[in-house]
N, C-alpha and C positions, 0 to 999 in steps of 0.2 A: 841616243840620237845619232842618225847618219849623216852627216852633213853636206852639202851639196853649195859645190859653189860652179856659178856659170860664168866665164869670162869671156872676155872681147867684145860685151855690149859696146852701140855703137846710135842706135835708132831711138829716141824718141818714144815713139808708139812701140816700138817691140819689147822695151826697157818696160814701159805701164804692162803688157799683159804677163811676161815673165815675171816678174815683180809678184803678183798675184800669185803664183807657185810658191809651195812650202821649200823657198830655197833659202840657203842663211847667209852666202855669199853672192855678191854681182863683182864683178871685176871689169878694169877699163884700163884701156893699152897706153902706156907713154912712152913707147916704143919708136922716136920718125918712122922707121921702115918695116914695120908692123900695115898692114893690112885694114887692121883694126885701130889705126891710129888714130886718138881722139883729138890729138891736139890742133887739125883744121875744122874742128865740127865746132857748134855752138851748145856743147854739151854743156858747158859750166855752166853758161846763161841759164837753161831750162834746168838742170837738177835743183840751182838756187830757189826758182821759183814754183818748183815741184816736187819740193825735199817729201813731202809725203808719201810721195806713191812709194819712195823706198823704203818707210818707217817699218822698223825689224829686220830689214836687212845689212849686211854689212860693207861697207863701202871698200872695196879694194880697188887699189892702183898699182899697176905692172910700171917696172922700171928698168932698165936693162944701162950699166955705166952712165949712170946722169949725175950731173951735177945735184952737190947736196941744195944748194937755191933753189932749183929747178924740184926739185923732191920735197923743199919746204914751200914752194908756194902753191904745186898740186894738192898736196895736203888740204893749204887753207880755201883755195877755189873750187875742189869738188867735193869738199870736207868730207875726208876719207878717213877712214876709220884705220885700216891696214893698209902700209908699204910694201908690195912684194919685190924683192930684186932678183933679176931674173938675168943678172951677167956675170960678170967675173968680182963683183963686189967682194973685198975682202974684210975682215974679222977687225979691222982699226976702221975700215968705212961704218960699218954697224956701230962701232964703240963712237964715232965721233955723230953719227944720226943720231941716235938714240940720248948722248951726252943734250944736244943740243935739243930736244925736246924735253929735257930733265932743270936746264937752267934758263930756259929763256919761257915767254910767255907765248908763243906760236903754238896755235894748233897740233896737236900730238896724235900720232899714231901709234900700234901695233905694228912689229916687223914681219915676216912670213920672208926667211929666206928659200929660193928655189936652185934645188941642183938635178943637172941632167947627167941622168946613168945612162952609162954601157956599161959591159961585162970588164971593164979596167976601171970603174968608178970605186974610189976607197969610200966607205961607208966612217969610217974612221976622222974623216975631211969634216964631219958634218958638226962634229964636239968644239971646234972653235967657236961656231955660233948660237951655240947655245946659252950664253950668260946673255946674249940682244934679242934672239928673237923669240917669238912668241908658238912661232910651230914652222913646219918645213913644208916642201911639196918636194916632191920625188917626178920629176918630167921625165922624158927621153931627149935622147945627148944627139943634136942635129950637126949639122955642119956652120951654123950659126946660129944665132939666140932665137929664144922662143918658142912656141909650141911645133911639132914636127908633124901633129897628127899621127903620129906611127905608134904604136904601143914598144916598150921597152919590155925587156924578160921580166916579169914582176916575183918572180923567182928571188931573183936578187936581194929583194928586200928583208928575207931574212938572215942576212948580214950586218942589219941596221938594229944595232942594240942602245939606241942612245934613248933618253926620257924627253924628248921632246914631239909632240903629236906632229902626224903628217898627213896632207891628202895626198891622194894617189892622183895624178897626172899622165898623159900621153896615150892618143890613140882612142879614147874610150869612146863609144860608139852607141846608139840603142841597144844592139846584141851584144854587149860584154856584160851586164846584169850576171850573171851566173858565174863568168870566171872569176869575178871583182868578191862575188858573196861568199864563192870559194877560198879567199882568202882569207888568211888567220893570222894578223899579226896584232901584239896589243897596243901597237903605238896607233895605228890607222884609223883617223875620226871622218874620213868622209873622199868625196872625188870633186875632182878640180874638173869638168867636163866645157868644151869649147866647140872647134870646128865639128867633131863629129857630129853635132846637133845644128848646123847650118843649113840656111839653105842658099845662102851667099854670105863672102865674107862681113862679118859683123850683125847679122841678122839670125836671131835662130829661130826654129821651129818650137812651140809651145807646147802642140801635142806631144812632139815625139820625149821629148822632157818630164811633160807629166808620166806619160807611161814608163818612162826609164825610174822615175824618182819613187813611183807607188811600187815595182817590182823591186828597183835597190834594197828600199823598208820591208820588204815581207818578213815577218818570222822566220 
């Protein structure tokens, strides 16, 4: 299995028709200054009363230096499956999340820490997290948090020898299908895919998805 996850939903109705796509992740911003910030929408409201249309898929939450309350009460209000942290979170922040879903009765997640590579990123950085989280994403390294849309040398990643699975993030597009299948590494279970499938922030295109997702899977 390839796995595909699409983040920065933000819509309602764009959420139901994506939904319908064989994809195994959805991902939603807790970002303030994210674009795709969900936290002025009435998102919570309707996933509670619509928890179906996402059934089989997996509930991710982006997080970038938030407060650990603020991380456990998204959890229980969009009932998230996965935590992704997408800032400078350190290896005691994971050990004290993760403690606190272990001893208390609060909704529990899956971690998914996220690191953004340049050609100076140690791959070595990545073994701390490894006893918290549950798999990585490999972004590209902006001048602040978050998605950059740019593509990162994907090169690089064969520097990354740790046993924890990763998707591939940044930049990916309709036409990268080819460079992405050209890769060969055995940690890589799927792509983290976002702005490049927009047609305005937080809205994406369905078609252009489906075609990306059936030529991703080809033999």
């Amino acid at each position: 299995m390839k796995f595909v996850k699409v983040c920065g939903m933000l819509e309602p109705a764009n959420i139901k028709v994506v939904a319908k796509l064989p994809v195994q992740y959805m991902g939603f911003i807790f970002y303030p200054h994210s674009k795709r910030f969900v936290g002025k929408t009435k998102l919570a409201d309707w996933l509670s009363k619509n928890g179906k249309v996402l059934e089989g898929i997996r509930r991710v939450g982006v997080f970038v230096n938030s407060e650990l309350d603020a991380v456990l009460n998204a959890v229980h209000d969009y009932q998230l499956d996965y935590v992704q942290l997408h800032g400078d979170e350190s290896p005691e922040y994971c050990a004290e999340l993760t403690g606190l879903w272990s001893f208390s009765s609060v909704r529990s997640a899956h971690l998914i820490r996220a690191f953004s590579v340049d050609e100076r990123f140690d791959f070595g950085d990545t073994a701390a997290y490894e006893p918290y989280a549950n798999q990585f994403i490999f972004d590209t390294k902006g001048a602040g948090y978050g998605g950059t849309g740019r593509q990162f040398d994907w090169s690089l990643l064969q520097q990354y020898h740790g046993t924890k699975p990763f998707l591939l993030s940044g930049g990916i597009r309709p036409d990268s299908v080819e460079a992405i299948r050209s890769m060969d590494h055995p940690q890589m279970m799927g792509v983290d895919i976002n702005s490049g499938f927009e047609t305005e922030p937080g809205v994406k295109d369905p078609q252009a998805i489906a075609t990306f997702i059936q030529e991703f899977r080809k033999n």
